[in-house]
C-alpha positions as CSV (number, residue, x, y, z in Angstrom):
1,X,0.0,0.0,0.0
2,X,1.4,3.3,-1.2
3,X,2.0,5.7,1.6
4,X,0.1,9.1,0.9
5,X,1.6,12.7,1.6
6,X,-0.3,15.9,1.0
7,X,2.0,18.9,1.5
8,X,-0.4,21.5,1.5
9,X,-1.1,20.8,5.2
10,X,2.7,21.6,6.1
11,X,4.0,25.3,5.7
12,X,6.2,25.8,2.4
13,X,9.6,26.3,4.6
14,X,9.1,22.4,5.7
15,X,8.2,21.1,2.6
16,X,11.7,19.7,2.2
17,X,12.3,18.3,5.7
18,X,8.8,16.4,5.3
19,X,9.4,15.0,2.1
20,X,13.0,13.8,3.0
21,X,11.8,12.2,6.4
22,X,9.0,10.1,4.5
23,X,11.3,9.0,1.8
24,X,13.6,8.1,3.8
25,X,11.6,5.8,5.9
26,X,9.9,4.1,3.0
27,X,11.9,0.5,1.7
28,X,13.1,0.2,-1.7
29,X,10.4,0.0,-4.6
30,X,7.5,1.5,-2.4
31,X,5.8,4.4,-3.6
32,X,4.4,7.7,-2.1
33,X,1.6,9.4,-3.3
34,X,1.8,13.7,-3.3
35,X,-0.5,15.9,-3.0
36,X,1.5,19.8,-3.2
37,X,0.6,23.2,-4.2
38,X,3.5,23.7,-6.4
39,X,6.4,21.8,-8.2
40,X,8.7,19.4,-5.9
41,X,11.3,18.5,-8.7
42,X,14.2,20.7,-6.9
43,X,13.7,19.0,-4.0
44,X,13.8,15.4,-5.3
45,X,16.8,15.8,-7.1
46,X,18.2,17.0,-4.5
47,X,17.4,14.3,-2.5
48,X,18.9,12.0,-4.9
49,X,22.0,14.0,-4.2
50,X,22.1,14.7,-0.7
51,X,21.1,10.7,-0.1
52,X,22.7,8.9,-3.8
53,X,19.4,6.8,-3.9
54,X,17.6,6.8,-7.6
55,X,14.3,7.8,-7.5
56,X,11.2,8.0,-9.7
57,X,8.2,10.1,-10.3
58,X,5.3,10.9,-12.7
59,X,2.6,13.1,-12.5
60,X,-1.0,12.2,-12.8
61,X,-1.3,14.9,-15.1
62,X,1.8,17.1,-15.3
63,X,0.0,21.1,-16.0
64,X,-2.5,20.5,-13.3
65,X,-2.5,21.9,-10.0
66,X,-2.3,21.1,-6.9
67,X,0.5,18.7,-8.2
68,X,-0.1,15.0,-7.7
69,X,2.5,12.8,-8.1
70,X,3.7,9.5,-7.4
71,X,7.0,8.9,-6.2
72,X,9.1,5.4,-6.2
73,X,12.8,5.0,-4.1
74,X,14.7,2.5,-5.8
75,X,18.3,1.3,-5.2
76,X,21.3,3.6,-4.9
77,X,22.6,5.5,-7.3
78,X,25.2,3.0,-9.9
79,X,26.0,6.8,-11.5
80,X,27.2,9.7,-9.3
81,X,24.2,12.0,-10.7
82,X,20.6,12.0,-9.9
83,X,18.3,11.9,-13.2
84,X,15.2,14.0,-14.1
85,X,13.1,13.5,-16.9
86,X,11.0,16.4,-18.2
87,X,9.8,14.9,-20.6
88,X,6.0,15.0,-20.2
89,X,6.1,18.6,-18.7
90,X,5.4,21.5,-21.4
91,X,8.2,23.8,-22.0
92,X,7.4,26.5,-19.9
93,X,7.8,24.3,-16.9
94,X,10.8,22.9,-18.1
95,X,12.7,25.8,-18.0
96,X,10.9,26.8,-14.6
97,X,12.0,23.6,-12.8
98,X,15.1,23.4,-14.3
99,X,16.6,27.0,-13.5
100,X,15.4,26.2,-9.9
101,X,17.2,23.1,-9.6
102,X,20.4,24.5,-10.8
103,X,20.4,27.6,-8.5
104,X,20.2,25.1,-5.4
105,X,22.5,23.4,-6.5
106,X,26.4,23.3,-4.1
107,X,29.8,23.2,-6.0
108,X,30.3,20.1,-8.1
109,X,26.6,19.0,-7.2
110,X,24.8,17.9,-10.8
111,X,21.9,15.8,-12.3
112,X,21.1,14.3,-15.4
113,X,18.9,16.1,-17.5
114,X,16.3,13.2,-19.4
115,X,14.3,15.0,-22.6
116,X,12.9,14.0,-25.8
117,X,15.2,16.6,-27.7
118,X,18.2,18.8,-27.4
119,X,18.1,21.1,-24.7
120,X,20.9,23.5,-26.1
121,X,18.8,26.5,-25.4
122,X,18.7,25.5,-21.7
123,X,22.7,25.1,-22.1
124,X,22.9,29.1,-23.4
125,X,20.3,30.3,-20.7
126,X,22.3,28.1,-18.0
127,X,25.3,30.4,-19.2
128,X,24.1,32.9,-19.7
129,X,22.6,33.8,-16.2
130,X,25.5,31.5,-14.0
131,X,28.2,32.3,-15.8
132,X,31.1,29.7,-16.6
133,X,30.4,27.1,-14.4
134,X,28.3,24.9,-16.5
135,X,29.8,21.8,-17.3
136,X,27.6,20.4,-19.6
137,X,28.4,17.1,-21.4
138,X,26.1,14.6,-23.5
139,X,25.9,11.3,-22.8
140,X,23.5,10.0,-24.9
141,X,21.7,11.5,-28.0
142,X,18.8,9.6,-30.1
143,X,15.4,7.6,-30.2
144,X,15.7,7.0,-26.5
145,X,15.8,10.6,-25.2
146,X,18.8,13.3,-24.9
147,X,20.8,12.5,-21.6
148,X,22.6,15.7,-20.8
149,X,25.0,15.2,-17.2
150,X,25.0,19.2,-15.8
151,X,27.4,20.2,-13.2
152,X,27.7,22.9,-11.3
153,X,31.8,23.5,-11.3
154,X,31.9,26.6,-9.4
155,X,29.7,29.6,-7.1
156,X,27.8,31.4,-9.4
157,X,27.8,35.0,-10.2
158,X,23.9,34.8,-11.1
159,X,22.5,38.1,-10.6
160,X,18.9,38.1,-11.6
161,X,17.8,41.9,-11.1
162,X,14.5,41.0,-11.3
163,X,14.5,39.8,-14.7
164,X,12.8,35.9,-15.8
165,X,15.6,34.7,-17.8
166,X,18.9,36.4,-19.2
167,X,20.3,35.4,-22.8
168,X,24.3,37.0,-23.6
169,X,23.7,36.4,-27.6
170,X,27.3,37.2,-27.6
171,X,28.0,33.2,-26.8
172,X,25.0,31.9,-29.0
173,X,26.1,30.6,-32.6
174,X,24.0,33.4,-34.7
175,X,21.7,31.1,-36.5
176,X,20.1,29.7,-32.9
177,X,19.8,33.6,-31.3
178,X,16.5,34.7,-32.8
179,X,15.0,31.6,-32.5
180,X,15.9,30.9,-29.0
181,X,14.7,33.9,-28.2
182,X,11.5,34.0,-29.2
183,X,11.1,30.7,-28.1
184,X,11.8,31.5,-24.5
185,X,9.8,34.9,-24.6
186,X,6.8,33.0,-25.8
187,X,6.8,31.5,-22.3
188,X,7.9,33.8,-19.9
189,X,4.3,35.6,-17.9
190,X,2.9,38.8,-18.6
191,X,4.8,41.1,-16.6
192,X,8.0,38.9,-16.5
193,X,11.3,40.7,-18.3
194,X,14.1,39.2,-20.9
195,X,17.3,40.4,-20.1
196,X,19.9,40.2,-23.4
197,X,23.5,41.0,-23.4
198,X,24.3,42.1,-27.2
199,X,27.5,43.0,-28.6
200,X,25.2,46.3,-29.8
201,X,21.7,47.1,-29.8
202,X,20.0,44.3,-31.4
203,X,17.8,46.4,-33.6
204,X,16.9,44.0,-36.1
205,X,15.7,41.5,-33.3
206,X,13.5,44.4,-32.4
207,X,12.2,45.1,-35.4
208,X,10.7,41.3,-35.1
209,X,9.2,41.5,-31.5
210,X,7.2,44.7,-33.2
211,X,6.1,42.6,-35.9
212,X,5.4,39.6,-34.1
213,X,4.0,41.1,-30.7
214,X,2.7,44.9,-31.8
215,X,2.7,46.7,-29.1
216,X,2.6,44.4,-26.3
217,X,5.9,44.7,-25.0
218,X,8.2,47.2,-24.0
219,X,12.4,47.6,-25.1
220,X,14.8,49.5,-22.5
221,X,18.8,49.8,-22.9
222,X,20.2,49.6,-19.7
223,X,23.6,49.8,-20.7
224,X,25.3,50.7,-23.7
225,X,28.9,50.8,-24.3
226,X,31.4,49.3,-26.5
227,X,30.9,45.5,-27.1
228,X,28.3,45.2,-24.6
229,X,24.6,46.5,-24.4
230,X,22.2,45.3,-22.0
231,X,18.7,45.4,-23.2
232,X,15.0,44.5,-20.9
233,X,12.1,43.1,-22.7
234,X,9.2,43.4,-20.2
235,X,5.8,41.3,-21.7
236,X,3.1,43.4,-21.5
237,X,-0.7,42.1,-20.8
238,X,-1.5,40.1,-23.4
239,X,2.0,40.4,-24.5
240,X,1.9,36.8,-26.1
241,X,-1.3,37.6,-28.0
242,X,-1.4,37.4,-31.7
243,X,-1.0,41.1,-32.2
244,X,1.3,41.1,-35.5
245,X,-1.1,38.7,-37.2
246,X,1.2,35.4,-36.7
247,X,-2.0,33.3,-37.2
248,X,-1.7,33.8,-41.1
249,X,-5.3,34.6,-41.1
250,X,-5.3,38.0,-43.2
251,X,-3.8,35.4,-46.1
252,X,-6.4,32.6,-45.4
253,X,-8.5,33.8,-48.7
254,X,-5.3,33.1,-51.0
255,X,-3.8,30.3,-49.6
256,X,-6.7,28.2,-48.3
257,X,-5.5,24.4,-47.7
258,X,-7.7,21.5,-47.3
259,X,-8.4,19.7,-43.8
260,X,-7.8,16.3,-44.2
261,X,-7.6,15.5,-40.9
262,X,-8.5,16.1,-36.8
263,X,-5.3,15.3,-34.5
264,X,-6.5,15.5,-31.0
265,X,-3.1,15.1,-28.7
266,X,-5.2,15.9,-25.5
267,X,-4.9,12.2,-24.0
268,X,-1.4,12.2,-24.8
269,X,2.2,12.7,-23.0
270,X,3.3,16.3,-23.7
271,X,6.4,14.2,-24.9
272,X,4.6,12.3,-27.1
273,X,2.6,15.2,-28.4
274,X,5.2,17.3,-30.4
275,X,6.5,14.0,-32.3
276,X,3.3,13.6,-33.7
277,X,2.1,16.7,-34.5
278,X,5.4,17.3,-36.7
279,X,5.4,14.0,-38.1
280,X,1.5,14.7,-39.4
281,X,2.9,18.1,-40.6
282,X,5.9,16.3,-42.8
283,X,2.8,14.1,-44.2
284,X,1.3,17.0,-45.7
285,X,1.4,17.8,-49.7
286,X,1.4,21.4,-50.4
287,X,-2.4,22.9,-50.2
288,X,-3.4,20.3,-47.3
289,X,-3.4,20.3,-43.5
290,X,-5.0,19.2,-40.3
291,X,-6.6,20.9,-37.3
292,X,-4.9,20.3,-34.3
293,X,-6.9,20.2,-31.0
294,X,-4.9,20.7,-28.0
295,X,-5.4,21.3,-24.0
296,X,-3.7,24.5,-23.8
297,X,-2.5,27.1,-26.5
298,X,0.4,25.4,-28.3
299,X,1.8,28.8,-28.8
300,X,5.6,27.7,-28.7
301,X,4.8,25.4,-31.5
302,X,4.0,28.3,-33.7
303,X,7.7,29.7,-33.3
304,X,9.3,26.3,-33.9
305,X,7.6,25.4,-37.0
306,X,8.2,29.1,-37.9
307,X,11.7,28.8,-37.2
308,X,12.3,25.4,-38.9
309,X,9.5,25.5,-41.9
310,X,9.6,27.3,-45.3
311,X,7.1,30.3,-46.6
312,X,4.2,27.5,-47.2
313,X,3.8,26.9,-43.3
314,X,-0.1,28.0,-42.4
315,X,-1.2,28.8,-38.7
316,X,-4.7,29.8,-38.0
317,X,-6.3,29.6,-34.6
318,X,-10.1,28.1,-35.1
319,X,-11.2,28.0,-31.3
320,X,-9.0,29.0,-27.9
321,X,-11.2,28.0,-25.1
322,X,-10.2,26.6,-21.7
323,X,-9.2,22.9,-21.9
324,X,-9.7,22.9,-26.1
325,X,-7.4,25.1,-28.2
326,X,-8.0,24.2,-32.3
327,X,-5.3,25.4,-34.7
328,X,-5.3,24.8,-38.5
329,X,-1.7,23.6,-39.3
330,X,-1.0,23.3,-42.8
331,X,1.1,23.8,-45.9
332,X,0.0,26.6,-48.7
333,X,0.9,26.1,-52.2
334,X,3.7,28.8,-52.2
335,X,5.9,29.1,-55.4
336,X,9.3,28.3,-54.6
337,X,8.6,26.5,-51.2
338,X,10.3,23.6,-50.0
339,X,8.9,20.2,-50.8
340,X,9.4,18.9,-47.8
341,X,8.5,19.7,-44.2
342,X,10.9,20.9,-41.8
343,X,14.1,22.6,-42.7
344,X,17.0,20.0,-42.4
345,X,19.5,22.3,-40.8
346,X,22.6,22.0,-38.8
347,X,20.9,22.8,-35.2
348,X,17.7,21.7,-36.1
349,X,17.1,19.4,-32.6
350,X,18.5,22.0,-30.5
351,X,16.3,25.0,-32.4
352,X,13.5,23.3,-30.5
353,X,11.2,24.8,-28.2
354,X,13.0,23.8,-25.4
């Protein structure tokens, strides 16, 4: 019989202690079943760490909250890392969880990092807001997942100033920049600021946030001088709205496709849920496409295909309501588009939107 733990009833401060203490008196393969008000991944791979015992967990449904979860101890650690596998949580939460557990993280304390593509973008971000002590090596890459080991190698210098995430482009290959991104700022909340550290004022980037995002965001330099410019991209409300028109519905009279198809991913792992939608999408013959029904708005989707797609990519929201989003995904019949689906580029896994 599973032993069952509801964390809302303890005060946040003791979430840790708690959780450690019934983990710890559990044998090996038992389970506990949680019941929290917000996301205990830091804390379990930290108690791999602080106890070199493998553990397991899955969530009953991985975007829902309170947070219930099923954890399993199993033997100790054959590795000298603790894994985590993110792969059935959405991106945002990735990168949520993820920043967390590297920040708690002591000198030469790691994990391994489990996903279902390259999570280079994590890898810049990492850098980019810890400095240089990210030692970040592959272990494994293909059908199986990515296995990244991460290491902390040093105190960081992190200095958040407020600010969601921090990108220095200046350490980003240039073809993964705008990309990443856009990626990343499709996720951060309303409210929540992108800092970037550009050898100059990245006015070209900005150019695309006021395409993409009209006026739904604001742009301030806070330093400017040779080689180094320091620029804050607050989201405003509704900042990740369709303001610039990204849908593609303003060219839905000349480039109508047929629907072939419904592809409901609803009852499936998030992990699961991006394979198939591109694989459907690479199906596709120019002037077809399918309607893709999803439980929230698949909004990062829109800037990977964007990024990795030719001019004959179609986007059109047909319903966002909660618990059922609908988006027309399909290919136009553009003169000089590719014939195939997704750009074959050097990058292409870790372009994703991680």
């Amino acid at each position: 019989m599973a032993t069952e733990l509801d964390l809302r009833e303890h005060p946040e401060d003791e979430h840790r202690r708690t959780l450690f203490d019934t983990l710890s008196e559990t044998e090996t393969g038992d389970t506990v079943e949680i019941v929290a008000d917000r996301d205990l991944d830091p804390h379990l791979v930290c108690y791999q760490i602080e106890h070199d015992r493998e553990i397991e967990w899955t969530y009953a449904d991985p975007d829902e909250e309170p947070r219930e979860l099923s954890v399993t101890k199993r033997d100790p650690l054959e590795a000298d890392l603790g894994t985590i596998d993110v792969r059935d949580l959405k991106p945002q939460r990735r990168h949520e969880v993820l920043l967390a557990i590297f920040d708690e993280l002591g000198v030469d304390e790691g994990f391994v990092l489990l996903n279902d593509h390259d999570p280079k973008p994590l890898y810049h971000e990492l850098r980019s807001m810890h400095g240089d002590v990210v030692d970040w090596e592959y272990s494994s890459r293909g059908d199986d997942g990515w296995r990244v080991e991460v290491v902390k190698t040093g105190e960081s210098d992190a200095d958040d100033e407020g600010v969601v995430t921090r990108y220095d482009v200046r350490d980003i290959p240039k073809e993964e920049r705008h990309p990443t991104i856009h990626y990343r700022y499709g996720m951060i909340p309303e409210g929540g600021t992108m800092e970037l550290i550009a050898p100059h004022e990245p006015r070209p980037l900005r150019g695309e946030f006021q395409e993409r995002y009209g006026n739904a965001f604001s742009w301030e330099i806070v330093e400017n001088e040779p080689g180094r410019c320091r620029v804050q991209i607050t989201k405003a409300a509704g900042g990740d709205a369709d303001a610039s028109g990204d849908t593609n519905e303003t060219e839905a009279d000349d480039e109508a496709v047929e629907v072939l198809e419904e592809l409901d991913v609803r009852d499936l792992p998030p992990a699961q849920r991006h394979e198939q939608i591109f694989a459907a999408y690479d199906d596709l013959t120019a002037g077809t496409g399918f309607v893709l029904v999803n439980d929230h708005d698949p909004k990062p989707l829109y800037h990977q295909f964007e990024a990795e797609t030719g001019p004959a990519f179609r986007w059109e929201y047909r319903q966002k309501e909660p618990g059922e989003f609908r988006v027309l995904i399909g290919k136009t019949k553009v003169a000089g588009s590719e014939p195939s689906g997704r750009k074959e580029t050097v990058g292409d896994a870790s372009n994703a939107p991680f």
